[in-house]
N, C-alpha and C positions, 0 to 999 in steps of 0.2 A: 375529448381526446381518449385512444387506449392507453390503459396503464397497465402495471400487474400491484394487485391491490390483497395483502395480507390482511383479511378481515378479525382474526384468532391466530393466534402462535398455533407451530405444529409442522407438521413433517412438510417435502418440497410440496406435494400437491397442495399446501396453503394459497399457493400464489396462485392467485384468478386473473385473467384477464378481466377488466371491467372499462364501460366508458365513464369517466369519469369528467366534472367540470373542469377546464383551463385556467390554469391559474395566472393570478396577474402577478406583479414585482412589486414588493413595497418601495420604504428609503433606503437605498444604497444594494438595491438588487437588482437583477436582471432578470429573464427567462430565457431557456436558452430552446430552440425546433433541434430536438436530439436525434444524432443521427447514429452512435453510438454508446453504448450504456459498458463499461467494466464490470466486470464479476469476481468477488471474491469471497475467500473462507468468512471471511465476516460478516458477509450478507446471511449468509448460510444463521449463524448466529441470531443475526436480528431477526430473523425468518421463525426461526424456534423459540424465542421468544426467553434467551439468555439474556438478555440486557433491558426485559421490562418497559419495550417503548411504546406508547399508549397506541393503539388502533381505532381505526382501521389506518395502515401506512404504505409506502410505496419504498421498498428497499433499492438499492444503487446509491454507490457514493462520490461514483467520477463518473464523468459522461464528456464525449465533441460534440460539437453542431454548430449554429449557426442563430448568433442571439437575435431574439423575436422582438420585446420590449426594455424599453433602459427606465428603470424606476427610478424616482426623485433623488437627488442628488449625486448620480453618477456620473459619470466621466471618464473618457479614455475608449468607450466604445460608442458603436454605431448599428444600427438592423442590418441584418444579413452579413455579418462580418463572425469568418471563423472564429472557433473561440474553445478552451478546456477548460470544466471548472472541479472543483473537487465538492463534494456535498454532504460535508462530513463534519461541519463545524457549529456541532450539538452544544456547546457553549451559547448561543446564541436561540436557542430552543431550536423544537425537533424541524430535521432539515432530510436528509434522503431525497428520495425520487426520483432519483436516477431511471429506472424500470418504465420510463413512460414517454408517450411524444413531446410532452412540455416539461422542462424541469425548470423550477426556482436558485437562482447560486447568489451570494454574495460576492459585490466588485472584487470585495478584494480575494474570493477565493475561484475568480477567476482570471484567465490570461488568455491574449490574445495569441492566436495560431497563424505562420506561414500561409499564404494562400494557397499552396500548392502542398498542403498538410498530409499526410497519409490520417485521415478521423481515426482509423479504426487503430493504426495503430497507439496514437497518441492516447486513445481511449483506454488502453489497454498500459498506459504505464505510467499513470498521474499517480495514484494514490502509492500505489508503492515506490515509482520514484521518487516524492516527494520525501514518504517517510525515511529510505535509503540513504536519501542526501541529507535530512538535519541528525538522521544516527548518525551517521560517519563524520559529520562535518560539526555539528555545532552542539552535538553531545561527547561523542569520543574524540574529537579533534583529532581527524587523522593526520595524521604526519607521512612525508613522505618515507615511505624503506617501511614502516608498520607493517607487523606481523597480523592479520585479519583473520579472524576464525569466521563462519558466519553459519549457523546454526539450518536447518531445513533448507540445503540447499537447491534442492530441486523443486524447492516451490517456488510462484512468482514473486515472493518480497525476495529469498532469500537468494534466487539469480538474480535479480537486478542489485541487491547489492552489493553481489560479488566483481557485479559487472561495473558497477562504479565504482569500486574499490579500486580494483585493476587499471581502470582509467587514472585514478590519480594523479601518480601511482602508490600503490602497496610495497610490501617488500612481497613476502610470502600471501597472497590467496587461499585458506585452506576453506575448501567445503567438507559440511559434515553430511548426508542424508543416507538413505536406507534404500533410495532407488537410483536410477543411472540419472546423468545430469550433464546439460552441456561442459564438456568435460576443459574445451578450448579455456573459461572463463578461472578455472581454478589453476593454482601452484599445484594444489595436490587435493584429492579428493579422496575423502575416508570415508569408512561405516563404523571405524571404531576411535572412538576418540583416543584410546590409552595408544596412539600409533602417533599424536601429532606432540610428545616432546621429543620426541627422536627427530623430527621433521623441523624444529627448533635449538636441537642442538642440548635439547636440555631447561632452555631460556623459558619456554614459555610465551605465549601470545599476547600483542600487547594491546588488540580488541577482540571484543567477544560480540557478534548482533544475534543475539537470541529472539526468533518469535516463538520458539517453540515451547521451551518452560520443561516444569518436572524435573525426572534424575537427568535431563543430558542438560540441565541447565547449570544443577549444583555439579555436575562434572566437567564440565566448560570453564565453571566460574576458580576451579582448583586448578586449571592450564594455566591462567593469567600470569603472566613475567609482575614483579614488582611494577608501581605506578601504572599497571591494565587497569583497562575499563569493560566490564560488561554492560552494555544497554538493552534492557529489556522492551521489545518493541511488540510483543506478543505471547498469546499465551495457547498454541493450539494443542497441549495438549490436556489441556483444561484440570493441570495438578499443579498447584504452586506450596514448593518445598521449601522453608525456609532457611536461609544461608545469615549464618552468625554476624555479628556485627564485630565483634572481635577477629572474627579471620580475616575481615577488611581492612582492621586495624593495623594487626599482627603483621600480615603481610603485602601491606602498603598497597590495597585494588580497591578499586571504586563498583560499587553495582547504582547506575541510573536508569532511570525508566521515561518511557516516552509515547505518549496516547496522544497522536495527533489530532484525531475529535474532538478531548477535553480541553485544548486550549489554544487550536487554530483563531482565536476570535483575540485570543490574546497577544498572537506576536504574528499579524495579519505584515506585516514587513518582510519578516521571516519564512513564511508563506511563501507571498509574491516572487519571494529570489530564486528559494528551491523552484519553486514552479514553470519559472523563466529560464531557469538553468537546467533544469529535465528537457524539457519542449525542445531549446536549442541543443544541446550534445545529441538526442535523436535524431531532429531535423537532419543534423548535419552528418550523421554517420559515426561520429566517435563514440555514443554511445549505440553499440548494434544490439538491439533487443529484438527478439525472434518475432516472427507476424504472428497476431495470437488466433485461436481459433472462432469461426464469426459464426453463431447462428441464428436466429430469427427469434425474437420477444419471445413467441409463441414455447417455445422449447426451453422457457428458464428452466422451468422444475428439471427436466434432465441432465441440465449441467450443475444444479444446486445435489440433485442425487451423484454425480461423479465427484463433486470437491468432498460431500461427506465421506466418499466409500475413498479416499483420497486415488483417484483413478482419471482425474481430469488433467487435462494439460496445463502448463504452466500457467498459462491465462485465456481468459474466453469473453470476448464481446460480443454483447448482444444488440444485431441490428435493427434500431427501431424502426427504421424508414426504408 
């Protein structure tokens, strides 16, 4: 089969295409004939060789298509039945390979697809919906009327989770970013954050979804209304500032954190739900996530060069097949 196979960490031209052997499904896995592959900032990462993952490896962490083989002890699917998995549940050892015509997923970090699915989009909004649904829902507990702040919003985590916010509902929607942003999704969209307690009345926000990190993270985390929650779901600006443990005290805010890679393998339950509750809110239109942009395996390295120079669209699939 082709893959794109990162032999050595190092800049986008790392990723080769190569033919590589087809892998089979162990116990409680599957293989999935991918028809579309996700792309995001944190491929870019494991590409460069931040996160130390042993080589030679195949990056992608969500991928659609259509499963090929059901390894021992599975159940619930069948061959040739659509299907989205995530492939990001490195608790379990190294997992990826999204980037190729055959990928490996575990049952439980996949779920089965509508027949009449759009792949590419649903390809395009597993991993960060997933992660958007257990931030909001089973880390910050959003409540409905919740004041949401949500940090890089004109990236792809950080529109879909202003987009599920909104869905709830939210009270106030506020996006932060530095570039233009589907503007429909937010209450109010800033570039400055000292603008969003006047937008509160004073109160303060009573979540914070940070991927972003650094000074707009300790300056987010100083918005929070009494009993807020900041959940830190990323870190792209690659500075982490320390914030006191006494001013969480003092003024009664929670800071949690949330790597759905480290412990997908842990609350595979938890998993399963977001995952089934993404698929269906898009299926059905209540969740409207933009068509993301589609281009050919061959072309990774120049969408991993537009997420670095931050110049790429909100999300970009790549079509294997």
């Amino acid at each position: 089969m082709r893959a794109l196979v990162v032999k050595e960490p190092g800049p986008p031209e790392s990723l080769r295409l190569t033919e590589t052997a087809t892998p089979s499904p162990g116990p409680g896995e599957l293989t999935i004939d991918v028809a579309y592959a996700g792309v995001g900032f944190v491929d870019t990462l494991f590409r460069s060789g931040a996160f130390d993952l042993p080589t030679p490896f195949t990056p992608g962490i969500e991928v659609t298509g259509h499963v090929r083989e059901i390894g021992p002890g599975v159940t619930g699917f069948e061959p040739g039945q659509p299907v989205g998995a995530l492939l990001n549940d490195f608790g379990r050892g190294m997992r990826a390979g999204g980037y190729a015509e055959v990928a490996v997923a575990h049952a439980t970090m996949t779920t089965r697809l509508p027949g009449d699915a759009d792949l590419a989009r649903m390809a395009a909004v597993l991993i960060n919906g997933v992660t958007a649904w257990l931030a909001l829902h089973d880390l910050a507990r959003l409540r409905v009327g919740d004041d949401v702040l949500v940090l890089g919003a004109s990236g792809g985590l950080g529109g879909i989770t202003g987009r599920l916010a909104a869905v709830h509902p939210a009270g106030r929607v506020i996006g932060s970013s530095r570039r233009p942003s589907d503007a429909p999704t937010w209450t109010h969209l800033v570039t400055d954050l000292d603008t969003v307690p006047d937008l509160t009345g004073g109160r303060g926000v009573d979540i914070v979804i940070d991927p972003v990190g650094g000074d707009l993270r300790t300056r987010a985390y100083d918005l929070l209304a009494p009993f807020g929650r900041l959940v830190v779901v990323g870190n792209a600006s690659g500075q982490d500032h320390p914030v006191s443990a006494d001013s969480a005290w003092l003024n009664t805010r929670q800071i949690l954190g949330f790597s759905l890679g480290g412990v997908a393998h842990l609350i595979p339950d938890r998993v399963g739900t977001a995952l089934s509750a993404i698929v269906d809110l898009v299926h059905r239109g209540v969740l409207r996530e933009p068509a993301p942009a589609v281009v050919p395996l061959d072309q990774a390295t120049e969408v991993h060069q537009a997420l670095e120079t931050r110049t790429a669209p909100p999300k970009t699939v790549l079509a294997i097949r």
